[in-house]
N, C-alpha and C positions, 0 to 999 in steps of 0.2 A: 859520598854515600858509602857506607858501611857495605861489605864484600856478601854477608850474609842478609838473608829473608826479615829478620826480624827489622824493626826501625830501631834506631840506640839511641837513650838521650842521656847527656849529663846532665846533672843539675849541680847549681850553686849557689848554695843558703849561709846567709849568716847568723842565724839564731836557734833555734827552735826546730824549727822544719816541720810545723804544720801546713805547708803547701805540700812539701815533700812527700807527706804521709796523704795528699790527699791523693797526690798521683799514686804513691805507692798500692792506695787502697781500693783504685778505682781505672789505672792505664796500667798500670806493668805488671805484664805477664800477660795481657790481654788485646785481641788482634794484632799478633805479632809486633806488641811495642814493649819493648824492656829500658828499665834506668841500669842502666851496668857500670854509672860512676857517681859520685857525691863528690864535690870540692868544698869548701869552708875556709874562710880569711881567719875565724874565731877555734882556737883551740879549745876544747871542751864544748863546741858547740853541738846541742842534741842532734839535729840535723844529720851529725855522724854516726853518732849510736846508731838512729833509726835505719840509717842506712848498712851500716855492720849487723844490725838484728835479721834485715833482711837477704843477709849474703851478698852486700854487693859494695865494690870498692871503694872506701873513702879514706880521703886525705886532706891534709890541713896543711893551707899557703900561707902562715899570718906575713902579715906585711914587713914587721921587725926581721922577720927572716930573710929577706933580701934587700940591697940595696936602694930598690927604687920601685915604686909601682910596676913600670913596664917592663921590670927582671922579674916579677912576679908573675903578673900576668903571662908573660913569656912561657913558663914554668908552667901555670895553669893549660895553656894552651896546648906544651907536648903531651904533657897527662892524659889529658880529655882527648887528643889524637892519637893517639894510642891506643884508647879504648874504642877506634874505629865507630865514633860517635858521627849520628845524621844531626841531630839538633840537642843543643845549649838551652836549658830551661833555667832563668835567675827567678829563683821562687824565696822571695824576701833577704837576694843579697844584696848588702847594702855599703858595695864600691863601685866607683864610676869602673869601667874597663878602660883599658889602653886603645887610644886608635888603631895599634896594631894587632889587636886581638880580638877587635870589630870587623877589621879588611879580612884575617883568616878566616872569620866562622860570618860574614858578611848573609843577611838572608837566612841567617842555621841559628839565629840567638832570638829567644821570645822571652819578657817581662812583665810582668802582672803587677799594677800599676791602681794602688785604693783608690780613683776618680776615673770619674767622664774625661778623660780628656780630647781636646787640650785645654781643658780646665785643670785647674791646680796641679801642675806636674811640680819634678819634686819632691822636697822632702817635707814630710809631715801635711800631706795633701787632706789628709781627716781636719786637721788643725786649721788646714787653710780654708775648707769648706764649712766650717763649723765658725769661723771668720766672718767668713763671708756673706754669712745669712743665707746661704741656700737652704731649698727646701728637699732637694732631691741631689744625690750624690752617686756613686755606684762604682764598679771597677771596670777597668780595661786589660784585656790582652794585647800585649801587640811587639812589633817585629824593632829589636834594638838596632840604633845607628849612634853616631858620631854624637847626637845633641841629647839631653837631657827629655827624655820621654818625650821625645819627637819621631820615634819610627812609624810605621807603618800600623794602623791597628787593626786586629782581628775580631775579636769580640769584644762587646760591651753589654752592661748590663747594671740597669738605673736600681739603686739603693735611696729607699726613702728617709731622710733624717726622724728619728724617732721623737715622739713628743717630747717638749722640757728641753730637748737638747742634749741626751744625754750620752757624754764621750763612749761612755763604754759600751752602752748598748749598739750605738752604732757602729764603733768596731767591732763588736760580735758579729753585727750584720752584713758589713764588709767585709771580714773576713770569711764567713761562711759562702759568701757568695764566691770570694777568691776560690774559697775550695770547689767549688763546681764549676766555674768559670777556664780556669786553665785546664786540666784536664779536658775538658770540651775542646779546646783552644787545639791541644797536643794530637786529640784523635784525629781532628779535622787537616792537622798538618800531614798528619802520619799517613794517613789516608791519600794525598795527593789535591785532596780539596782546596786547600788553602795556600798560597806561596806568598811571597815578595812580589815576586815576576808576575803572578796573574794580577795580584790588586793593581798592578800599575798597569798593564794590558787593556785590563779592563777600562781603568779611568782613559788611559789612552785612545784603545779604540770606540769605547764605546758614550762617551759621553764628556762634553771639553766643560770643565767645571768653569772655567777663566769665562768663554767666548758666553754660556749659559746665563750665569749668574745668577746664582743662590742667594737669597737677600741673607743676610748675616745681619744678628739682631732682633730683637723683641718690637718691632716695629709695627706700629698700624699701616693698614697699604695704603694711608695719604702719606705718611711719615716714609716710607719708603720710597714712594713717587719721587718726594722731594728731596730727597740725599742720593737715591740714584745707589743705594748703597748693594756692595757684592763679597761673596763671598773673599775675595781674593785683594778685597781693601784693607784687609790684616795683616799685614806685614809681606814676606815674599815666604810662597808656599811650593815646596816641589809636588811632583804629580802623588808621590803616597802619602804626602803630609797632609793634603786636600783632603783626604779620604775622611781622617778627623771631623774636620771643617763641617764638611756635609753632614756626617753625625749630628753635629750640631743643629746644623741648620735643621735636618728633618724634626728633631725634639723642639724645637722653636718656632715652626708652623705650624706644627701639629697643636702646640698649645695656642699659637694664632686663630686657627682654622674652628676652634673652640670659642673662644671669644667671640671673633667677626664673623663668622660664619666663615663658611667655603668660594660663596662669591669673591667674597675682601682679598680671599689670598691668592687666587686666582688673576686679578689686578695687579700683583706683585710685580716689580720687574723681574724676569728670567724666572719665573713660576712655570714656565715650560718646561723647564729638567725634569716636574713632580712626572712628564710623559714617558720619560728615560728612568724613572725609579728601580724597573728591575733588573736594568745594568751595572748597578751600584748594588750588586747583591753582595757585596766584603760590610756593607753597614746598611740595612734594609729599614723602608721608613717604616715607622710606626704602623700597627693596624689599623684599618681604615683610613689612614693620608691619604694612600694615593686614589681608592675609588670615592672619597667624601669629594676633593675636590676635582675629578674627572666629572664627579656629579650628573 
């Protein structure tokens, strides 16, 4: 934590830096939260302008410039320490990090992520939704680690795919939401609201997603019944990666609880968690979930 009052974040963009500019235009300067550093892989990238326009320090890591990814990073890392930085904001940077550069700023790095995940993480997750045939897509905040948009997430928030299909519109749409979305993300950090440590406290103390079991799946509650299926039959999930999951699941009943009524879902196996809903206040179910099927 930075010695003074204000909160301090870096960001690190590689294009453009309309994230940048949305924090710019809407967190810093504002309840003691200030950007007092920019980094960039991409020389000439605007991201820096905008950050020079605003008085505040930018500099360019390209990757040709050192030997190896994790001399670079390395490099990013004294920079951004330096500048007695609380939290690492990657607002449309588009390099993996070093594990070593995850371990230092471990719990201090958040990424904004075009999908619901853990749907379509990765690259080109518009492409892969738009794939995919979904109807509904959206973006995420959430807390970077070691895997491929698998940390911890913060907020989310469902973007509808536009009639026809149409790439650009929907990027419009997802970007625009990007820009309200992180900013929200930043205050709530800055704030003390939101950590690493609470979401997993929380899932911890307050509700065992494993022992509960969240049916995972667009399932009728006979089709449930008979597969027995749980949250936690996806692969192996630690306690913040659950947190997703549940995401999930609450968007998946809630469009259950529409179809079958409230009774159906209710029958679910592990449909008791929906008791525990407002323990899971890092991803909050839907309106009316939890009183439709309290019923």
């Amino acid at each position: 934590m930075s010695s003074g009052s204000a909160f301090r974040i870096a960001v690190l963009a590689s294009g453009t830096g309309t994230n940048l500019q949305a924090i710019l235009d809407t967190v810093h300067g504002r309840d003691e939260i200030e950007v007092v550093a920019v980094a960039s892989d991409k020389p000439g990238a605007m991201a820096l302008d905008r950050a020079t326009d605003a008085g505040i320090a930018a500099e360019c890591f390209p990757r040709d410039g050192f030997d190896s990814r994790e001399k670079r990073d390395a490099a990013i890392s004294e920079w951004v320490a330096g500048h007695e930085v609380d939290l690492v904001v990657l607002a449309g940077y588009m390099q993996l990090l070093s594990p070593e550069f995850i371990d230092r700023w471990r719990n201090r790095i958040v990424n904004v992520h075009p999908a619901l995940l853990p749907s379509f993480p990765g690259l080109d997750a518009i492409g892969q939704a738009l794939e995919a045939g979904v109807e509904v897509t959206g973006v995420t905040v959430h807390f970077v680690d070691e895997g491929v948009d698998t940390g911890a997430p913060i907020l989310q928030r469902a973007v509808p795919v536009p009639p026809g299909r149409d790439r650009d519109a929907l990027e419009d749409a997802v970007h625009a939401t990007e820009h309200e979305l992180l900013p929200e993300a930043i205050r709530a950090i800055a704030s003390g609201r939101v950590s690493a440590e609470r979401i997993a406290e929380a899932l911890a103390s307050k509700v065992d997603v494993e022992k509960t079991g969240v049916p995972f799946g667009n399932l009728t509650a006979e089709e449930a019944r008979a597969q027995g299926q749980r949250l936690t039959d996806v692969g192996t999930w630690g306690p913040l990666q659950r947190v997703a999951k549940v995401a999930h699941a609450w968007k998946l009943l809630a469009a259950q609880m529409e179809r079958d009524g409230a009774a159906a879902v209710r029958e679910l196996p592990g449909a008791d968690v929906i008791e525990h809903a407002e323990s899971l206040w890092v991803i909050p179910p839907p309106e009316g979930l939890v009183e439709g099927i309290r019923g």
